[in-house]
C-alpha positions in Angstrom: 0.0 0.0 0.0 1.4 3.8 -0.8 1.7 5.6 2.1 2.2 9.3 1.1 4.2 11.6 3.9 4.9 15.1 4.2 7.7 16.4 2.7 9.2 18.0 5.4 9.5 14.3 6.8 10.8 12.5 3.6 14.5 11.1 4.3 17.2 12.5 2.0 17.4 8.7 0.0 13.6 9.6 -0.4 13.8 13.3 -1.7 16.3 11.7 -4.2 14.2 9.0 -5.5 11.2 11.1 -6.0 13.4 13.7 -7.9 15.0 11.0 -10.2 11.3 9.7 -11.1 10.2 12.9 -11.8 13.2 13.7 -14.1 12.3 9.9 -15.6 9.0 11.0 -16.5 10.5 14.2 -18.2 13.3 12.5 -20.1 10.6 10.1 -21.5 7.9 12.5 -22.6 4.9 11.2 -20.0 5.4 13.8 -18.0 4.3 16.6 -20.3 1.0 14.5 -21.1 -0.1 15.5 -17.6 0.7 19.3 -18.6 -1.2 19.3 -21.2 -4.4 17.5 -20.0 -4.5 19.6 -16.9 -4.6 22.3 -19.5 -7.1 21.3 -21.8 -9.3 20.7 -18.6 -8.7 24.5 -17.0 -9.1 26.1 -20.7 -12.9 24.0 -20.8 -14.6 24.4 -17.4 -16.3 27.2 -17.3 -19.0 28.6 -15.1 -21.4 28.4 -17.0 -21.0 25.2 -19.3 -19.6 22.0 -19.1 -17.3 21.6 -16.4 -15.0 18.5 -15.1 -11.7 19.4 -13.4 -12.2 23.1 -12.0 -15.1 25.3 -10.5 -17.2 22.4 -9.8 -18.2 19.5 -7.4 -15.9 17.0 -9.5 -12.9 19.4 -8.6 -11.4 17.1 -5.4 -12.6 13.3 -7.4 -10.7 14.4 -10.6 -7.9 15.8 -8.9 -7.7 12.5 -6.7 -8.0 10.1 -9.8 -5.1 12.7 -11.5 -3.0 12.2 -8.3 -3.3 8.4 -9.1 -2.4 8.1 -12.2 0.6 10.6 -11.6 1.7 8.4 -8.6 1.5 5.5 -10.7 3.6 6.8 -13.6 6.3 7.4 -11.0 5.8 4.3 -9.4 6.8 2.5 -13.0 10.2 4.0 -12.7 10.4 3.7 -8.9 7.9 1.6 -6.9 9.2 2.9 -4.1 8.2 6.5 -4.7 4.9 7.7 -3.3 3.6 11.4 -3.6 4.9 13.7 -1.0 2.4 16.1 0.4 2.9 19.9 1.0 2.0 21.4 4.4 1.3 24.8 3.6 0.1 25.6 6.8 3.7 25.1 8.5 6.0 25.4 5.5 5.0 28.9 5.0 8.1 30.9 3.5 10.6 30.1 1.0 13.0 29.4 3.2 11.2 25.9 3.9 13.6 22.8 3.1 11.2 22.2 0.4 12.8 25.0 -1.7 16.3 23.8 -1.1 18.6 23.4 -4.2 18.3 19.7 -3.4 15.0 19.4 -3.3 12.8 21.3 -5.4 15.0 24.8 -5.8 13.7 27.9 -5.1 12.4 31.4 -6.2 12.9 32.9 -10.0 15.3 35.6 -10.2 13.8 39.3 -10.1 13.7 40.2 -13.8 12.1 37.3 -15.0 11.2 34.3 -12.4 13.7 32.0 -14.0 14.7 29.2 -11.2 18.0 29.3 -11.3 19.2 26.3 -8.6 18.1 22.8 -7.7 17.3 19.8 -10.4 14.5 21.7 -12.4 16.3 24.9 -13.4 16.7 25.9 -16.8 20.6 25.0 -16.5 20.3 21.3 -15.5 19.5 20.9 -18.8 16.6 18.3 -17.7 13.4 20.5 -17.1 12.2 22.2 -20.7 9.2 23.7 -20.5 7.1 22.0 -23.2 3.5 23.1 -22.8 3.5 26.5 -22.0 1.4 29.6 -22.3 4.0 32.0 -23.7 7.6 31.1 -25.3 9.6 30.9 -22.1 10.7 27.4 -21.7 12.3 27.5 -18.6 10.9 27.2 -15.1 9.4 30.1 -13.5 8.6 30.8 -9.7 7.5 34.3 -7.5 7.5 32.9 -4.5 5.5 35.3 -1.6 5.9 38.0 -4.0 4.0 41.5 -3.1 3.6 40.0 0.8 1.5 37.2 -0.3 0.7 34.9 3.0 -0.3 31.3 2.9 -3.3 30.0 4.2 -3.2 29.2 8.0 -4.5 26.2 9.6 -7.0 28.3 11.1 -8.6 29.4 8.0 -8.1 25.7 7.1 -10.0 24.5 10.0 -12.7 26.9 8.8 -13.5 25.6 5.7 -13.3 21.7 7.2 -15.8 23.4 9.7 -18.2 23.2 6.7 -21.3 20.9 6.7 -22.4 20.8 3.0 -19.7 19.9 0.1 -21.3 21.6 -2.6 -24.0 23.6 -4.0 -25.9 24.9 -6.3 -25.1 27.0 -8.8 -22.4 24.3 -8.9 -19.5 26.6 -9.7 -17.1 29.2 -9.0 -20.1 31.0 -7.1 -21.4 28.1 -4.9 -21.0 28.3 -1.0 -19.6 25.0 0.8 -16.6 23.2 1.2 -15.3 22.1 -1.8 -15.7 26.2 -3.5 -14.3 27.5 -0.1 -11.4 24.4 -0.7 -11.1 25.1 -4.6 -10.5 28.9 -3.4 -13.2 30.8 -5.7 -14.9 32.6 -2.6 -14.4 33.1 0.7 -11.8 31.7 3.1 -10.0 30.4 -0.4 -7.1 28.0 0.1 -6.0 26.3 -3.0 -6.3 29.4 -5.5 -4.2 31.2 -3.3 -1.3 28.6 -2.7 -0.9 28.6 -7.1 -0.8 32.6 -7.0 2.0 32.3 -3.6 3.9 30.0 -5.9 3.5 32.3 -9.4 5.1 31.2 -12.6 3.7 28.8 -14.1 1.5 27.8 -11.4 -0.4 30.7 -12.3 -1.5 29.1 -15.3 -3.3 26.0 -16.8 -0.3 24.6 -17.2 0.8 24.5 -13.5 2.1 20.8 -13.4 5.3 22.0 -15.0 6.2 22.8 -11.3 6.3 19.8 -9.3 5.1 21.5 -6.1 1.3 21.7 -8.3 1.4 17.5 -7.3 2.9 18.2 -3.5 0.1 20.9 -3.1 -2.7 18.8 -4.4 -1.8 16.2 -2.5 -2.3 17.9 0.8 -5.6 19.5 -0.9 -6.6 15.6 -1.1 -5.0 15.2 2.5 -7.5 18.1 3.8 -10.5 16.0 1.5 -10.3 12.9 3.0 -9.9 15.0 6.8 -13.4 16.6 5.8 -14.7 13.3 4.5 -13.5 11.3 8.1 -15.4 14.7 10.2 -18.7 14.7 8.3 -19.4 11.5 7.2 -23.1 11.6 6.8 -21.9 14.7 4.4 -22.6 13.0 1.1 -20.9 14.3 -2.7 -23.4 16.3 -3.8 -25.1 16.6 -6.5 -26.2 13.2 -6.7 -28.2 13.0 -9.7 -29.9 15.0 -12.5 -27.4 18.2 -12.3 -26.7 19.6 -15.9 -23.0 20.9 -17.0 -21.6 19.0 -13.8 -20.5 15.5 -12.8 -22.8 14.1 -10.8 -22.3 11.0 -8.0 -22.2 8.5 -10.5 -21.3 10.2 -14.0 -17.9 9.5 -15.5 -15.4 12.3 -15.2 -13.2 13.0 -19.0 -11.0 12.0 -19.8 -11.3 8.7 -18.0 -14.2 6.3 -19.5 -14.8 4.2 -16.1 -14.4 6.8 -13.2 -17.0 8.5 -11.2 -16.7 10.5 -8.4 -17.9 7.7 -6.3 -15.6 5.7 -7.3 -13.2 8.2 -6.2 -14.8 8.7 -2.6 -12.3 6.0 -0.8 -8.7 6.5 -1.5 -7.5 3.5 1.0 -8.0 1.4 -1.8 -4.9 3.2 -3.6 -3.2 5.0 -1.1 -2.8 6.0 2.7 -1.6 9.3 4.4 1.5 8.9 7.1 -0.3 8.9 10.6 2.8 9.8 12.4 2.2 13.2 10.1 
């Protein structure tokens, strides 16, 4: 079973392994696949039409099944790699060990965001940017730029506070916990971690910085917290819902996943307890 840790608690052996599997995946072309469906996916939902991945209930059961199949294309180079989640709650500034040049490198240099240190810089040589919005093909970050704070664990523990998981009008406008998770109104957690971040994680084609997997993962981590603290809190809506995926509609691009199927994740992975 995959047991997925925090990445403030990964080993250094660990940190290495998961930073040779990602450069694997890169080297052999799979990893831009992921770009570009998260792309085609953030480019389609829209408020007010069909929408799968973003500003709607399927949000946090596509991201999960994403996360799975991500996990699992590292797992074919390395089974011993699992996804690493990030805290943003305690790793708040980029001075956390996650931006070390051994780990993930940090900020972008003033003039431009370029990364300039660790494995996914420009100058290794072994992170092109592929899919990308403009024609910079190099790694770009911002990190806290203009006094940008993370979300704290007390704004956290508001939105898990939150009895209902979703509403009508099913999109960026609804009020409950996966809208208040998604960050579209209100207390806003996710949105705001991509725009701390900048670069490229500003953009539909965010998984060109490996932290857009580490921050999903703990936006999974914070799911399946909400999912154990209401439990008579069903995925709503259930049936009959147009534009949106209901309970047990398939989610694109995937033929045989619904969100139910995506309600349990023990059946593919466990979080760390000791975390």
């Amino acid at each position: 079973m995959t047991v997925r840790k925090n990445q403030a608690n990964l080993s250094a052996p660990e940190k290495r392994r998961f930073v040779n599997a990602l450069l694997a995946l890169k080297s052999s072309g799979q990893y831009d696949t992921f770009v570009t469906t998260h792309n085609a996916f953030i480019m389609s939902d829209t408020d007010n039409g069909d929408r799968v991945g973003h500003r709607s209930p399927s949000f946090l059961p596509w991201h999960r099944r994403f996360l799975i199949q991500f996990e699992q294309a590292l797992q074919s180079v390395d089974p011993s790699v699992a996804l690493p989640y990030w805290d943003w709650t305690a790793d708040r500034t980029s001075a956390s060990s996650l931006w070390a040049a051994d780990f993930l490198g940090g900020t972008g240099r003033s003039r431009d965001g370029r990364v300039m240190d660790g494995p996914f810089a420009a100058a290794s040589g072994n992170w092109p940017i592929n899919v990308r919005v403009d024609g910079r093909g190099y790694l770009r970050r911002d990190l806290a730029a203009n006094g940008r704070q993370l979300p704290t664990r007390a704004e956290v523990d508001t939105v898990l506070a939150m009895q209902v998981y979703d509403a009508a009008p099913w999109n960026s406008a609804s009020d409950g916990f996966r809208n208040h998770l998604e960050g579209w109104r209100g207390v806003n957690l996710h949105n705001r971690v991509h725009v701390w971040v900048g670069g490229q994680m500003v953009t539909g084609v965010s998984p060109n910085d490996p932290v857009f997997w580490m921050h999903h993962a703990f936006v999974d981590k914070l799911w399946s917290q909400w999912q154990r603290r209401h439990p008579g809190s069903p995925y709503l809506p259930a049936a009959g819902t147009p534009d949106v995926v209901d309970l047990h509609d398939t989610m694109r691009p995937w033929n045989d996943v619904t969100p139910a199927d995506m309600l349990d994740h023990t059946r593919h992975y466990t979080y760390d307890p000791a975390d």
